[in-house]
N, C-alpha and C positions, 0 to 999 in steps of 0.2 A: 290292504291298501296297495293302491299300481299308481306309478307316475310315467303320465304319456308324455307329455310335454310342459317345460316352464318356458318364459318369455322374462328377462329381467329389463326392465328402462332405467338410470338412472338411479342404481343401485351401488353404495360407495365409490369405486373404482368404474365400475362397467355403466360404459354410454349404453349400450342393448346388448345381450345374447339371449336368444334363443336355440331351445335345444329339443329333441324329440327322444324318447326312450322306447325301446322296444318292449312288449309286453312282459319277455323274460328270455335272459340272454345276458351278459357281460357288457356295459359297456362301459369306455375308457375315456376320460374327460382328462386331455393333454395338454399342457398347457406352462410356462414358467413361472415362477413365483413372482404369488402378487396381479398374477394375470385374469383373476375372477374365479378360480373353479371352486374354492369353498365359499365364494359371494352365491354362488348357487344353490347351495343345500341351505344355507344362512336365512340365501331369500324364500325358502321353500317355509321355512321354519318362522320366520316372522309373516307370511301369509296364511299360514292356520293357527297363529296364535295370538298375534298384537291386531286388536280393532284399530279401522281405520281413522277412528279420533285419535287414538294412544300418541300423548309425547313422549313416552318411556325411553330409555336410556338406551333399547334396541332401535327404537326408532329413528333416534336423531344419531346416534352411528351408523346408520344405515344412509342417511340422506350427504348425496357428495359434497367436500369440503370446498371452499369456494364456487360453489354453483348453486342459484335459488331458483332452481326444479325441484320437482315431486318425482316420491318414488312408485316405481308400478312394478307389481310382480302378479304374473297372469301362469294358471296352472290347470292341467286338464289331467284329471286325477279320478280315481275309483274307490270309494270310500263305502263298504258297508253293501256292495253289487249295486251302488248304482253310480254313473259316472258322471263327471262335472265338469264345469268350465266357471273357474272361479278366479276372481280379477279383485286386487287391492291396488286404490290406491292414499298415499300416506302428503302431509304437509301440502301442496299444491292440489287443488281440483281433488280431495282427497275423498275416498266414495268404496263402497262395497258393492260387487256385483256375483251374483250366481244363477246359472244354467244350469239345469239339469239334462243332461242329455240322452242318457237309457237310464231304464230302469223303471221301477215303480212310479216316481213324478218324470216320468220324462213328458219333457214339453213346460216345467213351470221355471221360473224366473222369481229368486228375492233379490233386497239389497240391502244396505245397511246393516244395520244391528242384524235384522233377522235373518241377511246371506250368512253374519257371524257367527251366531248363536245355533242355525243349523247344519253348517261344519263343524262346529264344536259339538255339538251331539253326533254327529254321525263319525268322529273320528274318536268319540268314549267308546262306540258299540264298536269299532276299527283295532282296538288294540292298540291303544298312546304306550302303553309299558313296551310294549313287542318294537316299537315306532323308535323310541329313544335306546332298547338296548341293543339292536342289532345296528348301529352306527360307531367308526372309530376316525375321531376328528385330529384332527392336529392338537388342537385346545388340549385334548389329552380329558376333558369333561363327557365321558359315556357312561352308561348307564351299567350294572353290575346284576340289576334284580331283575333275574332271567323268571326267577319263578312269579315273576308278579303279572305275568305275558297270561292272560286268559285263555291264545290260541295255543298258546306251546303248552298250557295245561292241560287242553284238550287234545292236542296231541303226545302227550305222554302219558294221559290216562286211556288212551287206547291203545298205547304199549305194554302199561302196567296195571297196576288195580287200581281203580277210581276212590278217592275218598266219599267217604258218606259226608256229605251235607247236608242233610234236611235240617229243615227246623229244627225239631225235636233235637236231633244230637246236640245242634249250637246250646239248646237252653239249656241242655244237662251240662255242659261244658261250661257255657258261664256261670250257673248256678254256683257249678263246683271251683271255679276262680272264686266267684262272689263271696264264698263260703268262709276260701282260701285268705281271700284278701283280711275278713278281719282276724285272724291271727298272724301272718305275714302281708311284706310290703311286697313291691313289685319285684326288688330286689333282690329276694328270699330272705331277708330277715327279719328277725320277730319282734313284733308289736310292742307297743310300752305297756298294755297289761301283762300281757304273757313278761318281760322284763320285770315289769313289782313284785308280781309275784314270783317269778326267781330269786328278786331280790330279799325277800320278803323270808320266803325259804332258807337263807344263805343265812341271814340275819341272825333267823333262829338255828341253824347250827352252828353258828357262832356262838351262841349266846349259851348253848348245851355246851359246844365243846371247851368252853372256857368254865362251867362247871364243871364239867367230868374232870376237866384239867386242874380243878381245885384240889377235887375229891379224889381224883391219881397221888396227888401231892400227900394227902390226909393216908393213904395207904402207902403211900415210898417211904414214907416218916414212919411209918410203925413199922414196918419191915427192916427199914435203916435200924430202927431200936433194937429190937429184936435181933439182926444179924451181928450189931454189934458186942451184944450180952453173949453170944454163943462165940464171935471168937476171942473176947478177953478170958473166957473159962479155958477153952480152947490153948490159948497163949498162955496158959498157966501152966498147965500141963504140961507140954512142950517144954516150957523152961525147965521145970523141975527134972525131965527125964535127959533133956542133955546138958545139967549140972552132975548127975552121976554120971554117963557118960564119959567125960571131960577127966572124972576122977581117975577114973577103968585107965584110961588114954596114957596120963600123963605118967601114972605110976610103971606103967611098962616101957614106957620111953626114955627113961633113964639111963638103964645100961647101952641103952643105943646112941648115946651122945657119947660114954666112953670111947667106942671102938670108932665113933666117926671121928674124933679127935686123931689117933692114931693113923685113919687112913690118910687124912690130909697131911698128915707128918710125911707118910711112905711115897704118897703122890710128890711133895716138895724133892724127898732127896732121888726120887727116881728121874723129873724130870734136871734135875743140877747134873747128874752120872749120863744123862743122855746128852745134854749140851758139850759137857766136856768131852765125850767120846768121837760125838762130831767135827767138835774145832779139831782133838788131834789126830781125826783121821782127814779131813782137809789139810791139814799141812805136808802130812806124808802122802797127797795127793802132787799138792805142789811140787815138793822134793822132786817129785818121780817124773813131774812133767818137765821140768827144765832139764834133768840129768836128758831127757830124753830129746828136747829143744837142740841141747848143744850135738846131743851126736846124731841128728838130721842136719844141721845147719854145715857141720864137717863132712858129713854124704854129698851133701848139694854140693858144696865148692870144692870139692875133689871134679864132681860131674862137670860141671863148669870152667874148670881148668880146663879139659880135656875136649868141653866141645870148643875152646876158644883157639889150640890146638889145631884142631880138625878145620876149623871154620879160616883162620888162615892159610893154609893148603886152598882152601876153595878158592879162596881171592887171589892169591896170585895166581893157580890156571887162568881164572876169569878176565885177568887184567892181560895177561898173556894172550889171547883168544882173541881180546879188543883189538891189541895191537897190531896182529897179524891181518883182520877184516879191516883196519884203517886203510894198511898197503893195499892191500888187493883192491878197496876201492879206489884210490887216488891212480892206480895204473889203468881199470875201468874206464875212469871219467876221460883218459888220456886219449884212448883208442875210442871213446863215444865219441870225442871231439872230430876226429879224423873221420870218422863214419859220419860224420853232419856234415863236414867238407865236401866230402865224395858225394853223397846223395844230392847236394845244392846242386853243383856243379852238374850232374848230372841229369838235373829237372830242368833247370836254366837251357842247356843243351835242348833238351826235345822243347821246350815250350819257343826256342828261337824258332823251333823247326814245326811247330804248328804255327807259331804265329803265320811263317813264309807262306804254309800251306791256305792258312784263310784268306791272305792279300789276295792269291789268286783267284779264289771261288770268288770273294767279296771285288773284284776288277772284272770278272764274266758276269757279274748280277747288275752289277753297271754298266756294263755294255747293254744289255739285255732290256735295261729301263729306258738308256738312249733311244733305243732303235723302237721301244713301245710310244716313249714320247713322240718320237716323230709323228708315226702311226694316227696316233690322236688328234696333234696339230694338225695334219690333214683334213682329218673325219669332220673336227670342227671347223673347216672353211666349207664345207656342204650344210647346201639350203635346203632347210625340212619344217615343211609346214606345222606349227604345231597345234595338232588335234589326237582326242583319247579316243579310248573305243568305247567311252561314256556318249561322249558327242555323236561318233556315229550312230550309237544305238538308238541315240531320241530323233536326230534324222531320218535312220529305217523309221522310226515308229511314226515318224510325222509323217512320212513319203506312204506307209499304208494306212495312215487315216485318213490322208486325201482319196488313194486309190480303193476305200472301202467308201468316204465320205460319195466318190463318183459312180463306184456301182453303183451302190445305194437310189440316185440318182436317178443313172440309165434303168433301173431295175425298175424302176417304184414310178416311172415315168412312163406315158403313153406310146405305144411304138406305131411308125408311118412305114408302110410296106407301099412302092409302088411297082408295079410291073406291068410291061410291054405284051400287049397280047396280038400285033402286029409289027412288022420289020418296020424301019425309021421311025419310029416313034420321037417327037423331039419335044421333051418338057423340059418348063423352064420350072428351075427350084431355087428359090428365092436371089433371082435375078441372075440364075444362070444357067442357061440350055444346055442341057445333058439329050442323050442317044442312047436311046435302050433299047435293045436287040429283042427276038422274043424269047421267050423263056429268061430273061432276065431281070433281075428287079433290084428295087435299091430300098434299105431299109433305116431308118433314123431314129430314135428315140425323142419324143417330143418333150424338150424340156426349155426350149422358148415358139414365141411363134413360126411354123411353117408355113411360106405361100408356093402354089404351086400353079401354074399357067399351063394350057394346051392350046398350042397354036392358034392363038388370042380367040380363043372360044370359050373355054373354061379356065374358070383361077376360082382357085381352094385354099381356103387359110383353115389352119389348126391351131388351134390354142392348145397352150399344157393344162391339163386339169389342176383342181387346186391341189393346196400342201407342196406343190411344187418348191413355192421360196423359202420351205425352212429346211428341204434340203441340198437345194443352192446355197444358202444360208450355212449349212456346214459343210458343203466340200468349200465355202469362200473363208469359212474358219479353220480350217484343217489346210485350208494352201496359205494362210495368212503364218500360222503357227511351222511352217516348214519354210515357209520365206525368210522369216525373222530368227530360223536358228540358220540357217546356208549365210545368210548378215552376219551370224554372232562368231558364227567359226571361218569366217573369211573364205567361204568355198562355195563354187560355183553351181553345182549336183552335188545329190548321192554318192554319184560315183564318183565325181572326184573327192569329196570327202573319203572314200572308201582306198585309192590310191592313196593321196595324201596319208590314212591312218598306217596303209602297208609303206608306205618309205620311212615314216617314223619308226616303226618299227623294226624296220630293218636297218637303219642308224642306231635305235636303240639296244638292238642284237650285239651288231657292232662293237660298241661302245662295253655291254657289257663283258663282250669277250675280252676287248682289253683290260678290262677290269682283275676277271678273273686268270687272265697271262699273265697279268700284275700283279695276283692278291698270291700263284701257284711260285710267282720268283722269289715274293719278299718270304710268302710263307711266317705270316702274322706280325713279322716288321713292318715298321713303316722307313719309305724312300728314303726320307731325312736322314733317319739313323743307320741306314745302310751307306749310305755317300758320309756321312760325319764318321762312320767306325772304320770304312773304307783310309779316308785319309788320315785319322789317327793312328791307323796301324801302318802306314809307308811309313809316316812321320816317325813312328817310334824305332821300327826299325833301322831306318834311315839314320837317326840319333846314334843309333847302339850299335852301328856300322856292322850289321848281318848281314850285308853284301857289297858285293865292290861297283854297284851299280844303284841308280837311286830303285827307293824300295817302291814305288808308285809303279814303277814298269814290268808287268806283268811277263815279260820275254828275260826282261833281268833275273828277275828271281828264277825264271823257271830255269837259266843257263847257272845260276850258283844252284841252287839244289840238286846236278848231277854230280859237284864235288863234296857232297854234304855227308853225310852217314845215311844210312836208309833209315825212316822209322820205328822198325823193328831193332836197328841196332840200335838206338837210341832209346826204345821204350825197354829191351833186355839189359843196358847200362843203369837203366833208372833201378829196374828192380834188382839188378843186383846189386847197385849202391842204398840202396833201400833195406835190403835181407840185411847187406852189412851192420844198417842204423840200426837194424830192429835188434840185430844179435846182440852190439853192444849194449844197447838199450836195456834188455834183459839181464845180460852180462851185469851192468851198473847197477840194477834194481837188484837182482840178486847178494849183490856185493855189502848195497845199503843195507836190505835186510840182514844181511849177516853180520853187520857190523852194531844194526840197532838191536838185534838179537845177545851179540857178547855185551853193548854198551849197557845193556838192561840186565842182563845176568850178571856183570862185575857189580855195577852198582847196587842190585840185590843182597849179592854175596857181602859187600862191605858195609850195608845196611845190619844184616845181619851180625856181623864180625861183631861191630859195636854195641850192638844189645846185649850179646851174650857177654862180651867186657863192662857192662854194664851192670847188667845181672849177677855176673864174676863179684863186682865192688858191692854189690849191695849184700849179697848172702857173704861177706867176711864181713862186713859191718853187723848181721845177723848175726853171725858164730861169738863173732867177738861182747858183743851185747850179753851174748845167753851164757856165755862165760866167766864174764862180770857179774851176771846175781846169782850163779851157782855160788861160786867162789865165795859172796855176800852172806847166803846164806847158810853156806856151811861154817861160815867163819861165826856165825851166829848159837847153830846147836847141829849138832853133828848126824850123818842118815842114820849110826845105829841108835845114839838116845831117839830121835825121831818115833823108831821101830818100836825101842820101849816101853815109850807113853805113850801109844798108839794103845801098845797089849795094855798096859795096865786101866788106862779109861775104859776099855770095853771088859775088863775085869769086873770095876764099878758098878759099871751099868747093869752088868746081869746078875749081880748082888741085889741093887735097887729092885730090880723087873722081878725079882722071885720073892722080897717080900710083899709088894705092892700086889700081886696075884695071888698070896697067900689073904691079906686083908680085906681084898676084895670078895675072896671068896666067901670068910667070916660074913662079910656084910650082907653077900647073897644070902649064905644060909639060916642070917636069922631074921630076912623078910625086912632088913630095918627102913628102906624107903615109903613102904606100906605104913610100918608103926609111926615114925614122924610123920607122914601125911595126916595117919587117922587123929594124932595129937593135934596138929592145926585143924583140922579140919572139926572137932570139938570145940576149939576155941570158940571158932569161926558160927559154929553152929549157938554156941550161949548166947556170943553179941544178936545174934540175927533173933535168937526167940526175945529175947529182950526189948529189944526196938517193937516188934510184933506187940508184944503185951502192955509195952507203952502206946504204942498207934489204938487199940482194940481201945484200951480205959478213954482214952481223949475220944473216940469217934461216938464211945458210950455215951457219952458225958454230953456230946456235940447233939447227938439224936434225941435223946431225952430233954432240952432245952427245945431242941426243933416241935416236936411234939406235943410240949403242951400253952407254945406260942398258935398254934391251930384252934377256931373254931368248928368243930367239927360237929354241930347241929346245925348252924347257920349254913354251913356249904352243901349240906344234905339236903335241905329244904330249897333252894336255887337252884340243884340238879333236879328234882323235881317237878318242878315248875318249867322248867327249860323244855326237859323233856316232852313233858306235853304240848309245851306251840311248836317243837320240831314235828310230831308226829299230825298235828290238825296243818301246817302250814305244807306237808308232804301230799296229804289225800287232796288239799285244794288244789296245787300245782299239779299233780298228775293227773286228776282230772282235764284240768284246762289242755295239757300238754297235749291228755287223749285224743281229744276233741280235735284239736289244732293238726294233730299228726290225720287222725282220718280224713279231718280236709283236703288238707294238702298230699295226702295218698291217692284220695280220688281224682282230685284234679291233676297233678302230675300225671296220672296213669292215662286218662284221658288223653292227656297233651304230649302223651310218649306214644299213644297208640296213631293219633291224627300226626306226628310227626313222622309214624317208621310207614305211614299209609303215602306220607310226600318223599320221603327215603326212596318209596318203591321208582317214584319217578326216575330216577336218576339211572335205573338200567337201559334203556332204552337212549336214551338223550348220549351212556357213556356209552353204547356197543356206535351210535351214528359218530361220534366226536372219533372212537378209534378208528373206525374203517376213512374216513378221511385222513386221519394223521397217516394212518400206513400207506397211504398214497405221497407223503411226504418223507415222513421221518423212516419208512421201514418197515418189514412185518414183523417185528415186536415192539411198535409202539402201542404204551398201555400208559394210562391215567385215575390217579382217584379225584373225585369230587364232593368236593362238600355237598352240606342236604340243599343250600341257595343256589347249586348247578355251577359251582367256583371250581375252577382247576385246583387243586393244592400239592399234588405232589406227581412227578412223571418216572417212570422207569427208562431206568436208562443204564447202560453197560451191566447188566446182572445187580442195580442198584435202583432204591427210590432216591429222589431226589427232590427236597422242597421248591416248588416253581420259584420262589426269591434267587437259589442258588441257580437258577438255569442263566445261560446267556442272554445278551438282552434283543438279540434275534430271534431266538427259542421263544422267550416270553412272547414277542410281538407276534411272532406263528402261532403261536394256542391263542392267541387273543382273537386272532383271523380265521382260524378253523371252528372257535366255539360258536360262533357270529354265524359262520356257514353251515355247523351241523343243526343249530335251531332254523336257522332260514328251508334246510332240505327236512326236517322234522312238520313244520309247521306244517297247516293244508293250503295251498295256495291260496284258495279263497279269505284265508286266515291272512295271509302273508305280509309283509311290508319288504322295502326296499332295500338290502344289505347296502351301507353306504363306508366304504375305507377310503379314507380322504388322508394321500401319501404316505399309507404304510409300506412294513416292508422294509426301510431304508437300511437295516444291518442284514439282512437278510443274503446268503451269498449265492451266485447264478446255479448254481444244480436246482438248490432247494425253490428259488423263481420259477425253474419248470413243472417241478412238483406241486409247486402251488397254482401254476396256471392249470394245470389239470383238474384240482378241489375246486378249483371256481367258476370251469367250465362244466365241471359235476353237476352243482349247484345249482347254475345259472340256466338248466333244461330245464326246470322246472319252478324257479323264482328269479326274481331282479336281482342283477348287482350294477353298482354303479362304485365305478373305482376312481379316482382322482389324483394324479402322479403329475411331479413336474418331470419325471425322470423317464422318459417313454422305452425305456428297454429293458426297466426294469421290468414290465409286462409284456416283452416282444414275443415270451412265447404261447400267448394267448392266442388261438386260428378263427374262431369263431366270434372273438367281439365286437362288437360295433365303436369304433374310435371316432370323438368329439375331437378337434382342435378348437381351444380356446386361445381367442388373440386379442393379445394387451389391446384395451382402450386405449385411443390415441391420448 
């Protein structure tokens, strides 16, 4: 299918467009939203689909809102190699028409129904699947089933292997569904016979294993009988052998109750001898620690005396030290004072003696501006034209475009040459007799009429040839334009303008020089503040009586400054009342410091003094304390009984400790831990056969009631019987099963082989899908596709990636490239028209270029037709053909 041209009339929105498409190439339908360009593909689609009677729901959305016209949409199109001109129209004057213009009927003409009905067949043999899938609308409504494209089938079973269609295979193929279907549904699951008869099956092993389940029970019960008879015999046994046992046990554990009595006697009095050897070796621990409290606490306050001693010595040098750095500095501060004096005095001195020195300069920088003022007031009583050298420049330029505007003129104008070819010659030239000699001539440029008279015989007029008056015409606009600027700058010529701009100038010279004799005296002051600092310093001086003359007179001060000091001796008094300040200065600093030096040292020292009297009072409150419970406790029991019952407790104890390890040892060596265990453990062994041989009797007793509460013919004859409809209800179902599986073996296999034969398609359709993507995305863009030709998953950074998770730029790109790799796959003659109606729109400007490249791929060899309100987003397209579509009014 090719679309040449549509024509819309009165199609929702659009009064008329017409548009024309090239046979194959890129073209761009630009346009703002709302301004028609998907009323185009719409209209294209309601004229090969809705008959011209149809009031269908596209119809009357089609037809414009408040206006009762009819809709026309007229299309000249290539369907099937032969071409048409086919015209609908709908609601008004509503009618079908079709031309065939080449091809096989070219030259025939239907209408109606039959124009209908033969576009509808020639666009089923056109490829309708191929038509709807390669389009992406706004609607978001496109087609997905690539494989259902008859062309692109043919075109990927000449890439890959062709499936077998003939007849014959179909019927083995349905035979084998057909087959399929009566044991499974469409769904793959199985049928309600094949179900009864599972059911059927399940039933009866139900129905067996609830007898076997009897007859397990009829065998657990004889077995329970049975086990329980072996171990009440069992449990008989057992008891009688650890009743003698028990006998053996208890009679040897006799004498071992004797000797364990005794040890527990030797254990009592050993651990009493060890308590009491400890309590009175902690006493004569104590004793020993205070005797030794008290003669530390008498070491320390001996020490403490003596540093208290020592530490007074310190304090009074200290305070001593203070007192002497107090003097030195109050005689310091005295002599700083007198050096602040003298350095005053002597700054005062020279700053009189700079001030005098400025009045002077500052009364010559005044004279200096008088005598510039004057200067000035002069300058500006002279009269100066005022004109720039802007003005003059456009004067020259006016003054040679007349004098180019008049060459021009003479040049371009006819020239009059007359000359005398005998003495007295006397012509007259326009109205006035001239005399020309021979050999001489007169020559004029004819640029109005010339008349020329010979002594009333001959008269000659010249006309100017044409063109003449258009350039009269501008030397009379080039002298107008010089007129009106000599008006505007009040000047009479050129040259006097030229004058005038050199006197300005030379005023302006002037002027600047006094500016800068002005700007070299103040030297970045201004006037003001040199006349204002001027009289505030006569003033001041004047005030402060630094001369015997007023301070404003310049010859005054200069006559006191030769009774003055010179400079130098005035700046050598500074500094050496200066050195003086600095000496003391240092002098008093050092003095502070020496005195904040002793002040911090005395104070240390008697910081000190007092802790250690401090420390003094506490360790005699210690001695005296530890004295008081020596004394206490000697008064109580004396250090040598202490030492006494010290020995005698540890006498005790090692009396205890040597029969206790004598008993002990008895008890090792006759095993008696052993023999009381094996006695309990005989006890321990009767009770337990006991309980055993009663449990055994009662389980006896329980099993033999169990036992012959059982029918056990009746449950014999039910397994039986069971057994046999499991075993018939098994061969039925697996037959059935057999059956059902080879069905559906065959047919699977068939529908696996005809599917991995449409598989094959997919190599081909995916090597064309990557070599365009790598013109976008890069040379490692790869893709898998499902077996229906669906994207499903992209590789991307060393990863696959499910197209859901890709961007939603990405997706909208493979949506556009899959469209374009069927469109460059297809055969032309197969082909239809790629139609993308404002994709793109996440899409960002590199990846635009890249894509205009895939579409101008594409478009060498099939249609595209792209639709964007957004016209830059396809700016780098070179070879398309661009539609402007503009809003109905």
């Amino acid at each position: 299918m090719k679309l040449h041209r549509i024509q819309v009339i009165n199609f929702k929105g659009v009064t008329q467009q017409e548009i024309e498409f090239p046979s194959q190439g890129v073209t761009v339908l630009e346009g703002q939203n709302e301004s028609g360009k998907s009323s185009v593909i719409q209209a294209l689609d309601l004229l090969l689909e809705e008959r011209h009677t149809a009031k269908t729901k596209a119809t009357r959305a089609a037809r414009p809102e408040g206006r009762d016209v009819g809709v026309s949409v007229e299309a000249e199109l290539t369907l099937d190699g032969q071409r048409l001109l086919y015209r609908k129209r709908w609601w008004k004057e509503a009618g079908a028409e079709l031309q065939f213009l080449a091809g096989p009927r070219s030259g025939h003409s239907l209408t109606g129904r039959e124009a209908h009905d033969a576009v509808t067949e020639l666009m089923n043999r056109s490829d309708p699947a191929l038509w709807r899938a390669l389009r992406l609308l706004q609607t978001g409504q496109h087609s997905q089933d690539f494989k259902a494209s008859a062309g692109l089938r043919r075109a990927l079973e000449a890439g890959g292997t062709a499936v077998d269609d003939d007849s014959a295979a179909l019927t083995v193929l349905e035979a084998a569904r057909l087959e399929r279907s009566k044991y499974f549904t469409d769904t793959g699951k199985e049928k309600t016979e094949t179900t009864a008869l599972r059911r059927d099956h399940q039933d009866a092993l139900i129905g067996h294993q609830s007898a076997q389940a009897a007859l397990d029970t009829i065998a657990r019960a004889v077995d329970s009988y049975d086990r329980a008879v072996a171990e009440a015999t069992t449990a008989r046994d057992t008891l009688a052998r650890a009743r003698q046992d028990l006998a053996d046990a208890e009679a040897t554990a006799t004498a071992v109750h004797t000797l364990q009595a005794e040890r527990q006697q030797a254990q009592q009095a050993h651990q009493h001898a060890t308590s009491h050897a400890q309590g009175a070796a902690q006493d004569h621990q104590k004793r020993t620690r205070l005797v030794q409290e008290v003669q530390a606490s008498q070491l320390q306050r001996d020490q403490l005396e003596a540093s208290v001693a020592q530490r007074q010595l310190t304090t009074q040098a200290s305070q001593d030290a203070a007192h002497h750095a107090r003097s030195a500095l109050t005689q310091a501060r005295g002599e700083l004072r007198l050096a602040r004096t003298t350095d005053r005095d002597a700054q005062a001195a020279e700053r009189r003696a700079a001030d005098m020195s400025r009045l002077a300069d500052l009364t010559a920088v005044v004279a200096q501006l008088d005598e510039l003022q004057s200067e000035g007031a002069a300058l500006a009583t002279q009269q100066v034209t005022a004109i720039t050298a802007e003005q003059v420049e456009s004067l020259e330029t006016a003054q040679r475009a007349v004098e180019l505007a008049q060459s021009q003129l003479d040049a371009g104008s006819a020239q009059l040459t007359v000359s005398a070819l005998a003495p007295g010659v006397q012509v007259e030239w326009d109205g006035t007799t001239t005399a020309l000699d021979p050999d001489q001539s007169r020559q004029q440029p004819v640029t109005e009429p010339v008349t020329l008279e010979l002594a009333h015989q001959l008269r000659i007029v010249v006309e100017p040839e044409d063109g003449l008056q258009q350039r009269q015409a501008k030397v009379r606009t080039a002298q107008d334009t010089l007129d009106s600027l000599l008006a505007t700058t009040d000047v009479d010529s050129v040259q006097h303008a030229r004058e005038a701009l050199r006197l300005a100038q030379q005023h302006a010279t002037h002027r600047e020089s006094l500016d800068e004799r002005k700007a070299l005296i103040l030297r970045g002051r201004t006037e003001h503040a040199v006349r204002e600092e001027t009289s505030a310093l006569a003033a001041a001086l004047e005030a402060a009586g630094a001369t015997g003359v007023s301070a404003s007179s310049a010859a005054g001060a200069a006559a006191e400054s030769e009774h003055r000091p010179t400079a130098d001796q005035l700046r050598a008094a500074v500094e050496a009342a200066s050195a003086q300040l600095e000496s003391a200065q240092d002098a008093t600093a050092r003095c502070e410091q020496a005195l904040q030096q002793s002040e911090a040292q005395e104070h240390k020292d008697q910081l000190a003094l007092t802790q250690v009297r401090t420390e003094l009072a506490n360790s005699e409150q210690v001695h005296t304390s530890a004295l008081d419970r020596l004394s206490e406790a000697r008064s109580m029991i004396s250090d040598d009984d202490l030492v006494q019952a010290r020995s005698e407790a540890d006498q005790h104890l090692t009396e205890a400790t040597a029969n206790l390890e004598r008993l002990n040892a008895a008890w090792t060596s006759s095993d008696a831990d052993n023999v009381l265990q094996l006695a309990r453990g005989s006890r321990t062994r009767v009770d337990n056969a006991q309980k055993r041989l009663d449990e055994a009797r009662a389980q006896q007793s329980r099993a033999e009631g169990t036992l012959e509460g059982l029918n056990r013919d009746a449950v014999q004859r039910e397994y039986d019987s069971t057994r046999t409809r499991v075993l018939t209800s098994a061969e039925e179902l697996t037959t059935h099963l057999r059956r059902a599986a080879a069905a559906k073996l065959l047919a699977d296999t068939l529908e696996r082989h005809q599917a991995e034969a449409h598989r094959r398609y997919n190599a081909p359709f995916r090597r064309q899908l990557e070599l365009l993507g790598q013109r976008v995305f890069g040379s490692t863009f790869q893709v898998e596709l499902s077996d229906d030709l669906t994207v499903t998953r992209r590789h991307l950074h060393g990863t696959w990636l499910e197209v859901d998770a890709l961007s939603t730029g990405a997706q909208e790109q493979l949506e556009v490239l899959v469209r374009l790799a069927i469109a460059s796959l297809v055969d032309p003659e197969d082909g239809v028209p790629v139609v993308l109606d404002d994709t793109l729109g996440h899409t960002d400007p590199r990846r635009l270029i890249s894509l205009a490249g895939a579409l101008e791929t594409v478009g060498s060899s099939a249609q595209v037709i792209v639709l964007t309100a957004t016209p830059d987003r396809f700016g780098a397209l070179s070879a398309a053909k661009t539609v402007r579509i503009q809003e109905s009014p």
